[in-house]
Steps between C-alpha positions, in 0.01 A plus 500: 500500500748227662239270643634269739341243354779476226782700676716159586449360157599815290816573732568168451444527127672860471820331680560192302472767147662735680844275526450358188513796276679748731226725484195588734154378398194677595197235517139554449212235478102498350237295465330388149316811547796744536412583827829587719570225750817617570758795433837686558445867519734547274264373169267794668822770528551424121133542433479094365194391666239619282705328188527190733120481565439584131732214327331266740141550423605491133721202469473272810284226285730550152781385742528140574613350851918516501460781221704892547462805325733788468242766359757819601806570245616785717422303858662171670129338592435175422158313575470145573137336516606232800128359513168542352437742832777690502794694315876654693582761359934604532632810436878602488602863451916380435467139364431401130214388397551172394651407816158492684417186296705327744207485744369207286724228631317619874152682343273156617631463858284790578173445336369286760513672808456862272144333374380395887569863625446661199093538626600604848625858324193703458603848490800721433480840523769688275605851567667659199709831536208709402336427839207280252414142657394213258335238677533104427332236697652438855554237735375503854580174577747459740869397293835371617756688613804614372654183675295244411707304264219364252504140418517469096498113502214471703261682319197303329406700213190444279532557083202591308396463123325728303184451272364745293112433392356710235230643638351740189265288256680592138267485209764346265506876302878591712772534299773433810887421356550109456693453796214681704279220361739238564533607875125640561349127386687339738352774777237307662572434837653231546853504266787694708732747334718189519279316335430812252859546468595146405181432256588808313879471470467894552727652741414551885565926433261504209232274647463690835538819281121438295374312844574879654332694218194251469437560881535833488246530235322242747433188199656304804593461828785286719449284785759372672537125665720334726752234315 
């Protein structure tokens, strides 16, 4: 589960919390997908992982880039959406909570070089105490080692824009909420959620909220370009 790929950049990570808030941090990282790039054994000894994947899958687009959640009352995890690839995960079994959040003065220093590896990690195989194996993409690309300090600065990272396009003829009969209206109309291709966002003076949360339900009921679909 500790890919090398990462293993400089979350000790590096783990250390800087670590001092801060006098308290170990245990780091995990995903794609936009949920799929485990990266992770201490001890989310896996406190059987985390599944809830990890889960929250992921569910909430990665309702999150915006530099956004955290706390979804655990009873649990020091925090996550922090770092790019539109990628999410780190921190977990502390002694510190509080809120103390986590200070991994937002530092959370963008890692989002380039976690987005041009984040592809290289294909496949993670995760052994739980009951002897059952889940299996998430891996990586057989050759990756770093431990002592290969990565460059952060050096990194050239690409950012992407999404466009939903309405893709189900309606026959003018729906009876969608008026904010549903306000958002679908403006689904045709070629207005980002930005765009969406800004035209509709409706919040980012609630936009990307009806743009996941319509899809899923597939009246649209998203394309992504380079910006």
């Amino acid at each position: 589960m500790e890919s090398e790929a990462f293993y400089d950049l979350v000790q590096e990570i783990e250390k800087y919390l670590g001092a801060l808030i006098g308290s170990r941090v245990y780091t995990a990282i995903t794609n936009e997908n949920g799929e485990l790039k990266f992770a201490r054994n001890d989310f896996n000894e406190e059987n985390m992982l599944s809830f990890i994947i889960n929250f992921v899958k569910t909430n990665f687009s309702l999150l915006g880039v530099g956004d955290h959640a706390f979804p655990m009352s009873n649990k020091s995890i925090g996550f922090f959406k770092v790019s539109e690839k990628s999410m780190i995960i921190l977990y502390t079994k002694k510190g509080k909570l809120g103390s986590l959040l200070a991994f937002k003065n530092k959370m963008f220093n890692y989002a380039d070089i976690i987005d041009e590896k984040i592809d290289e990690v294909t496949k993670i195989t995760i052994k739980r105490k009951v002897e059952i194996t889940e299996e998430i993409t891996i990586s057989q690309q050759t990756a770093p080692t431990p002592s290969a300090k990565p460059q952060y600065t050096q990194v050239d990272s690409k950012k992407f824009a999404k466009l939903p396009r309405l893709i189900k003829e309606l026959t003018g009969k729906e009876k969608f909420p008026i904010n549903d209206v306000k958002i679908l109309r403006l689904c045709d291709g070629t207005h980002t959620i930005m765009d969406i966002i800004k035209e509709t003076k409706i919040s980012r949360l609630a936009v990307e909220g009806v743009i996941r339900t319509y899809q899923k009921k597939k009246y649209l679909t998203l394309k992504r370009k380079t910006v």
